[in-house]
C-alpha positions in Angstrom: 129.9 95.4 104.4 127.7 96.2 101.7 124.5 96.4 103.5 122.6 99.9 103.5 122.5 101.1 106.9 119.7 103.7 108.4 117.1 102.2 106.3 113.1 103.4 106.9 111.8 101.2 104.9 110.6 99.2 107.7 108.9 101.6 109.5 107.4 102.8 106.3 105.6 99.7 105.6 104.7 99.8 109.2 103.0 103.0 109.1 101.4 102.1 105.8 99.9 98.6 106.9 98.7 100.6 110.3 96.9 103.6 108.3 95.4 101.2 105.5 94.3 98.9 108.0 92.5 101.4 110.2 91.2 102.6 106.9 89.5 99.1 106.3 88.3 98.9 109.6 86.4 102.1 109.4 84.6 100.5 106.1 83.8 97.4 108.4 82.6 99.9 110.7 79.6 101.3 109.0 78.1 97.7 108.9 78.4 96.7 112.3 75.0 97.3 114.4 76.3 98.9 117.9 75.9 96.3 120.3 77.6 93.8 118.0 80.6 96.7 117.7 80.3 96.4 122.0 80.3 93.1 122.1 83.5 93.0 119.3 85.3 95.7 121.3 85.4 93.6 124.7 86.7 90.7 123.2 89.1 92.6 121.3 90.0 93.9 124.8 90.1 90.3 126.0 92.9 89.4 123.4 94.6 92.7 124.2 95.0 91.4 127.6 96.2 88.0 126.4 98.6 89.7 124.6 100.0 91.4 127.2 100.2 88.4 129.6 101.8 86.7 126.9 104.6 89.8 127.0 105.3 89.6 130.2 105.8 86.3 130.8 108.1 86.4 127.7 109.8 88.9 129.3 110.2 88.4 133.1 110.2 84.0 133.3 112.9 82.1 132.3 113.3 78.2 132.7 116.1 77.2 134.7 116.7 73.3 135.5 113.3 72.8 134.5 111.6 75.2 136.2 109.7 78.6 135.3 111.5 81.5 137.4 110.4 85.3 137.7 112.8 88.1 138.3 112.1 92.0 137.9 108.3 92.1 139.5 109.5 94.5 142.3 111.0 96.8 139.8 107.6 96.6 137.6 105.8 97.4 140.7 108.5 101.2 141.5 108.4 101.7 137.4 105.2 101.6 136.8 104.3 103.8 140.2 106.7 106.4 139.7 106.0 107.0 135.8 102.6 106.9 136.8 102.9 109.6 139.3 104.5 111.7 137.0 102.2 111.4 134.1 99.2 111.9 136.6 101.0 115.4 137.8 101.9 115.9 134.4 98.2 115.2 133.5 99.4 113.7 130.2 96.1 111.9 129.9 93.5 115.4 130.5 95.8 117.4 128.1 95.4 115.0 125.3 91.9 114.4 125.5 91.9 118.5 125.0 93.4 118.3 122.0 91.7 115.4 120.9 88.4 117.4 121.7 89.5 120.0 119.3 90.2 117.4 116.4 86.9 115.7 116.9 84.9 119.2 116.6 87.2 120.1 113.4 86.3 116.7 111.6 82.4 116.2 113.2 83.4 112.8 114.1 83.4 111.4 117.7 85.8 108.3 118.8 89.7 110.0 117.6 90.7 109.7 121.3 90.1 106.2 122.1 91.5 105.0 118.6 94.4 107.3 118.4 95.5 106.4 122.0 94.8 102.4 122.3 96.5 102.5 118.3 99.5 104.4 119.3 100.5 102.2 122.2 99.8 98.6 120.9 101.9 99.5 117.4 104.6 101.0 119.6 104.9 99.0 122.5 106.8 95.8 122.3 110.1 93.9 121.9 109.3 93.8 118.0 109.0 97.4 117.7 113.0 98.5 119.0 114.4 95.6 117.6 113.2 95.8 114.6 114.1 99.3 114.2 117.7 98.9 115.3 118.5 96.0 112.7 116.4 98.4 110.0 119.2 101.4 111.2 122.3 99.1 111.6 121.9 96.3 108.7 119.2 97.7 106.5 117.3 94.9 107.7 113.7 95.2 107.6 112.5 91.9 107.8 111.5 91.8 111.6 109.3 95.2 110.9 107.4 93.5 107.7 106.3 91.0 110.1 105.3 93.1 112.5 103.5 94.8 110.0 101.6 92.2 108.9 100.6 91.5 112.6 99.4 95.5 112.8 97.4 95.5 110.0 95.3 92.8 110.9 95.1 94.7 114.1 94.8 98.2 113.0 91.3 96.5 110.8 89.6 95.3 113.9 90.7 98.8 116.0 89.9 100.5 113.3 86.1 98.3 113.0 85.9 98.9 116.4 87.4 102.2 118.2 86.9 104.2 114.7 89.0 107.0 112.6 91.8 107.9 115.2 93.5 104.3 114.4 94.6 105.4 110.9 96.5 108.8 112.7 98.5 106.5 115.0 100.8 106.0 112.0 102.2 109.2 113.3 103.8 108.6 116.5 104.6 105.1 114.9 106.8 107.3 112.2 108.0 109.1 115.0 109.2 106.4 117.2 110.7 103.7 115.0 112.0 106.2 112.5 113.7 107.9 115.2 115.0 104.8 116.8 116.2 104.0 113.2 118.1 107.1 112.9 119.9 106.4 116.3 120.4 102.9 116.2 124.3 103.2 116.4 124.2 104.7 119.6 120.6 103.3 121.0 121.7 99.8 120.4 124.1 99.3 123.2 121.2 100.6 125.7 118.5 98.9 124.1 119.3 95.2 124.5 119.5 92.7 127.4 118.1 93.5 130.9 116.9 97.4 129.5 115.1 95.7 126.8 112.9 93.1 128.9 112.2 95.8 131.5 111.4 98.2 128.9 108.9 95.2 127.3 107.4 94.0 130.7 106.4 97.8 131.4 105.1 98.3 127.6 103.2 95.0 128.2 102.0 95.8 131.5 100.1 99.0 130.2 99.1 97.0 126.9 96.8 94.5 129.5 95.7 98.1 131.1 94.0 98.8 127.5 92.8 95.2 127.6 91.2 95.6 130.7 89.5 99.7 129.6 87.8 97.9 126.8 85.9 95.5 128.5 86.0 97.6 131.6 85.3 100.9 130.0 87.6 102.8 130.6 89.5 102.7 134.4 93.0 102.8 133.8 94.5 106.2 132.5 97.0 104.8 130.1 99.0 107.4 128.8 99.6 108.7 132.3 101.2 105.6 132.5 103.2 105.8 129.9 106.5 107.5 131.5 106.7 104.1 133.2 108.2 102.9 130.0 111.3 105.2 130.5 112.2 104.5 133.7 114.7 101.3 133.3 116.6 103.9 131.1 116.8 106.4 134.4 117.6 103.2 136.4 120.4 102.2 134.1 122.0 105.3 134.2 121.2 105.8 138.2 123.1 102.3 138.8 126.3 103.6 136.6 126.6 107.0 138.4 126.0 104.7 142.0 128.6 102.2 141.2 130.9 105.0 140.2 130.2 106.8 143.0 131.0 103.5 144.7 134.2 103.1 142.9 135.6 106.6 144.2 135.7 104.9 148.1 
């Protein structure tokens, strides 16, 4: 075929629409009084937390003969509590508020953490996100990331209104993670489809209504500790192939 393969441009609108929005945002930001910017944020966290319903019942329901059934929630529950219990002993969550600590002193500007963080796992997480990097690497196909694009920077504008300057820096793991899923597509697209992909979605969902719930909670849920969670049907996978070889051998 005559298609270019292992495209970026994708992800390099993505990142662009993510910083430029943020950018906005922080503009917005200066003429919001505070307890209009509180009362912004929690609803913002109230759509967060729609979003992520929305996810997982995309996800993990299915219509059979009419009817809505679930499959998966028991696995949710041992993904999300194992990757959780390794990112707490891990501390994943203390260490980068460390070094977050260190970049708000070198800039004199609070709020990086909270921005950076909640930025980096709404642009990442999501079906949109793999796919979109996979046909970008195989086809050259961009068109699902310049939608998603559009969608981020509408988001990145009220994140960056809201949770302030560490939204524009969450272009970096973005780069990071779809360029690098671009760059492996060949071999990530047999592993990245099907059951993997939904788990891998409910999981990423799951910890997007966990950011939902900190912004109009304040803060309860430690998100990036959770985030290993997200790897875990990609253990699993490989667990179940080494059991049912294992099997095979008796």
């Amino acid at each position: 075929s005559g298609r270019k393969k292992n495209s970026m441009t994708g992800t390099l609108v993505n990142c662009a629409a993510v910083a430029a929005g943020g950018a906005i945002g922080l503009l917005f930001k200066k003429g919001i009084k505070e307890d209009h910017a509180e009362s912004i944020n929690r609803v913002l966290g109230l759509a967060v937390f729609v979003i992520g319903i929305n996810g997982i019942v995309a996800n993990m329901f299915a219509e059979e003969d009419g009817k809505l059934v679930s499959s998966g929630e028991l696995l949710l529950v041992v993904f999300l509590v194992i990757g959780t219990l390794i990112g707490e002993m891990l501390r994943l969550e203390d260490r980068f508020r460390n070094l977050c600590d260190g970049v708000e002193k070198k800039f004199k500007k609070g709020g990086f953490a909270a921005g950076f963080v909640n930025g980096t796992l709404l642009f990442c997480i999501g079906a949109m996100a793999i796919i979109g990097s996979i046909n970008d690497g195989l086809t050259g196909d961009s068109s699902v990331l310049f939608v998603k694009s559009t969608i981020d920077f509408v988001a990145a504008i009220i994140f960056g209104a809201t949770l302030g300057f560490g939204v524009i820096f969450s272009f970096i793991p973005l780069l990071i993670y779809q360029g690098g899923i671009t760059l492996l597509a060949g071999s990530l697209s047999g592993l990245l489809q099907g059951e993997v992909l939904g788990q891998i979605c409910y999981i990423g969902y799951a910890i997007i209504m966990a950011i939902g719930l900190n912004c109009i909670l304040r803060n309860k849920f430690k998100t990036l500790n959770m985030l290993p969670a997200v790897f875990m049907p990609i253990a699993y996978h490989y667990l179940m192939i080494l059991f049912n070889y294992i099997k095979g051998l008796f």
